[in-house]
C-alpha positions in Angstrom: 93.5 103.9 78.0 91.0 105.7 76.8 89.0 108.9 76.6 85.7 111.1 76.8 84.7 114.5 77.2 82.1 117.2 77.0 82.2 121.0 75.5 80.6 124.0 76.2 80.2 127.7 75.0 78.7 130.6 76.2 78.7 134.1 75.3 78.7 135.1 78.6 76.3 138.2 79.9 78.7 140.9 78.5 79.4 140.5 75.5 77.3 140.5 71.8 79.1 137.7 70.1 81.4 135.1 71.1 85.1 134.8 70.0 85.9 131.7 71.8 86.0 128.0 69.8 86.4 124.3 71.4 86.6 121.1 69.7 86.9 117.7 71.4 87.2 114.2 69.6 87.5 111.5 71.8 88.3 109.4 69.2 91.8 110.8 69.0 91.7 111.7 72.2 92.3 115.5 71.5 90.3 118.6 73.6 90.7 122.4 72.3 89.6 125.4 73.5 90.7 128.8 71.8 89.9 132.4 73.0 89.8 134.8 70.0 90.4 138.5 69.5 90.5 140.8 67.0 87.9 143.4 65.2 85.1 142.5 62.7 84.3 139.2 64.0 87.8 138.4 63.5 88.7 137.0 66.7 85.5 134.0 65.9 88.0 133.3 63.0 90.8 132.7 64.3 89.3 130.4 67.2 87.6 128.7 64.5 90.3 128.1 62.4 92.7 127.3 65.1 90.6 124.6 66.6 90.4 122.8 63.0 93.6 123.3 61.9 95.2 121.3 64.5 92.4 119.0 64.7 93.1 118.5 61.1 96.8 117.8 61.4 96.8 115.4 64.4 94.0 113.4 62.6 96.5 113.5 59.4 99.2 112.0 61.7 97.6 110.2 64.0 99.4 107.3 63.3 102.3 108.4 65.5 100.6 108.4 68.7 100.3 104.9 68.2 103.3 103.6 69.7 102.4 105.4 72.9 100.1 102.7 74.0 102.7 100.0 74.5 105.9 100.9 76.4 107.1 103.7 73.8 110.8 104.7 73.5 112.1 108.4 74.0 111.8 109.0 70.8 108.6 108.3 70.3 107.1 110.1 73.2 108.8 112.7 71.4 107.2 112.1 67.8 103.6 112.5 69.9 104.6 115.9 71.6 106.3 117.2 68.7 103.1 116.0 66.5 100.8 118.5 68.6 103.2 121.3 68.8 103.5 121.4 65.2 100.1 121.7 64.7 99.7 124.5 66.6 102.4 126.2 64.8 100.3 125.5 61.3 97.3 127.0 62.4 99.4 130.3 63.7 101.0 130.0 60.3 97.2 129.6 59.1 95.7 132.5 61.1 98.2 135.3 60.0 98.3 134.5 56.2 94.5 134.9 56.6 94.9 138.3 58.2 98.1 139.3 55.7 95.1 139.2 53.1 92.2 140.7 54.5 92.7 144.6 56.1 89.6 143.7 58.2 91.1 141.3 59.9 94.8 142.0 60.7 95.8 141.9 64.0 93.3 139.1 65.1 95.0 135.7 67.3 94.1 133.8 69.7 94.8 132.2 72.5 95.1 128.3 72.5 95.4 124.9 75.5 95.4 122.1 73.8 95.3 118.6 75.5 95.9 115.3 74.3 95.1 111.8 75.5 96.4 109.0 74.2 98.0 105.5 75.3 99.2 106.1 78.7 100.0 109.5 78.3 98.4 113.2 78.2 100.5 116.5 76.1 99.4 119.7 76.6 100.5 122.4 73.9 99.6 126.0 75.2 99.6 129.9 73.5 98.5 132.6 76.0 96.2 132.5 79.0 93.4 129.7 78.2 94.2 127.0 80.9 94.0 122.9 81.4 94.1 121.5 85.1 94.5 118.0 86.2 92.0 116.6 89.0 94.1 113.5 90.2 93.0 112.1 93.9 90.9 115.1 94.5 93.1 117.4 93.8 93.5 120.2 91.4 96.7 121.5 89.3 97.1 123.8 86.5 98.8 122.1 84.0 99.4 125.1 81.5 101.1 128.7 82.6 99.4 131.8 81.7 101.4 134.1 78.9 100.1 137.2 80.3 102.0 140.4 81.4 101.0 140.1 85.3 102.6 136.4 85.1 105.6 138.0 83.5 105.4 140.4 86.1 105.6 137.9 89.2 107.8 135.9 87.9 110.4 139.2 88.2 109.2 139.8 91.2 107.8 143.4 89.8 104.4 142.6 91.6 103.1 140.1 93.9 100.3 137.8 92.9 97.8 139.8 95.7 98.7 142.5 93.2 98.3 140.9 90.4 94.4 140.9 90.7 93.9 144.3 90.7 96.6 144.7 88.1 94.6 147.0 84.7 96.9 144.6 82.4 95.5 141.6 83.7 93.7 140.7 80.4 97.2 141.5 78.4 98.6 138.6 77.0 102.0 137.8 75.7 101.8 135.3 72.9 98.9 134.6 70.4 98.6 132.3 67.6 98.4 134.2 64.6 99.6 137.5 65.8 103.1 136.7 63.5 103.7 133.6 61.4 105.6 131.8 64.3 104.8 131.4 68.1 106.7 129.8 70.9 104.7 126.7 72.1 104.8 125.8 75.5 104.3 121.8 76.0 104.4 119.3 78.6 104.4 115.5 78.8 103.3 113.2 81.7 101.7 109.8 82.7 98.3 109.4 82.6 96.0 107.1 85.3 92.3 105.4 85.0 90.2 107.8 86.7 92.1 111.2 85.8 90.1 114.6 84.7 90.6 117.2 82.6 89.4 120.9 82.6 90.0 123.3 79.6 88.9 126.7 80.2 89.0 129.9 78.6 89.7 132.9 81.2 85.8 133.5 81.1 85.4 130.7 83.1 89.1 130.6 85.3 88.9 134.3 86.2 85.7 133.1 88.4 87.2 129.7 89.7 88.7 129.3 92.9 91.3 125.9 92.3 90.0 124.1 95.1 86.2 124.4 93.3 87.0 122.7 90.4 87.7 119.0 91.5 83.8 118.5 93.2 82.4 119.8 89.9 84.4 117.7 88.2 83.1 114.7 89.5 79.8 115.3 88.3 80.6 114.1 85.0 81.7 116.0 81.3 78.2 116.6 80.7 77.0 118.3 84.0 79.8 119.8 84.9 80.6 121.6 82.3 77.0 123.4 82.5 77.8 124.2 85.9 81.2 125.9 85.0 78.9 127.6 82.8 76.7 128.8 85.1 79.1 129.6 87.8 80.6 132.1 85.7 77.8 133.2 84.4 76.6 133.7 88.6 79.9 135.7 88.7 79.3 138.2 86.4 79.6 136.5 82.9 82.1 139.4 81.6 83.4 137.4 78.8 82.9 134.5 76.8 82.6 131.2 78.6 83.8 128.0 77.5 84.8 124.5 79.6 85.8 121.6 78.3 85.8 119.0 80.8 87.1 114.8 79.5 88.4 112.2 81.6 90.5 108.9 80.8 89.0 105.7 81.5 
């Protein structure tokens, strides 16, 4: 199986420069999208630098996704998953020594949803509140869970998700890559199928979207859908950065 996407960013009708970073090679079969932060440009860094790094290090070991084409063991299901968690941990490791060295740029991260296609199989490797969705069928699911403090917050039951909206630490996150050397990595594993979609999003374009919109967009295709989830959000106020990746497995 294989697959192809489209990327697009926008800066959105806010803001004067725009943190957020994508990269997609369908080669590989690997989609990105990062949402910086951070003064002095810094947050464009970090994006930037997270998007390559890990491109960088699943290119350099591609060769274990291999296997995943033809009826892989455990084991190497687990080589693949492992593969793109470890190279979001390098470019956290990546982002902070930068920022250990330069005063003008300490405290920048980012945020990162990773997604990755290969064989018969998709791994998602997520750091704070970017998202990936699955349209299978019609349908729409998130695959990645926001590390924010309103999420924390339902899951404890301290607020409800009605709440949650109108909550002024909505845009608080609780992990970054390259706010400290290390960051827990969430990641997820599953079986792919002809036909599937993918959405990557930064929260400049989810904090618009209704689920239920995204699967009809979808189906116009990577390239003219994600200028509509560009303009939607942009329709909807455009507060932040924008950015959509959108790739489907054929």
């Amino acid at each position: 199986m294989r697959s192809k996407g489209e990327g697009l960013t926008d800066v959105g009708r806010r803001r004067v420069s725009n943190e957020d970073a994508f990269l997609l090679d369908d080669t590989l079969g690997l989609y990105v999208v990062a949402d910086g932060m951070g003064g002095h440009a810094a947050g464009e860094i970090a994006s930037q630098q997270t998007v390559e790094t890990i491109h960088d290090n699943v290119a350099r070991d591609a060769k274990l996704l291999a296997p995943l084409a033809d009826n892989p063991s455990a084991e190497q299901v687990h080589a693949a998953v492992r593969l793109l968690e470890r190279a979001v941990q390098a470019a956290t490791y990546m982002v902070f020594a930068i920022a250990e060295h330069d005063p003008d740029q300490q405290g920048m991260g980012t945020t990162v949803s990773a997604l990755l296609l290969s064989g018969g199989f998709g791994i998602t490797a997520q750091v704070g509140d970017s998202r990936v969705y699955l349209v299978r069928d019609g349908q729409a699911a998130r695959l990645t869970e926001d590390h924010t403090l309103v999420n924390w917050q339902i899951k404890q039951g301290i607020i409800t998700a009605e709440e949650a909206a109108y909550s002024p630490h909505k845009n608080v996150i609780t992990r970054a890559v390259g706010s400290r050397d290390y960051v827990q990595v969430d990641t997820h594993c599953f079986e792919t199928h002809v036909g599937d979609r993918f959405l990557l999003c930064s929260d400049g374009l989810h904090g618009y979207l209704e689920e239920h919109e995204i699967p009809a967009i979808v189906e116009m295709g990577p390239d003219r859908s994600v200028r509509r989830f560009i303009e939607l959000a942009n329709e909807r106020g455009g507060r932040d950065n924008i950015t959509a990746i959108v790739a489907e497995a054929y």
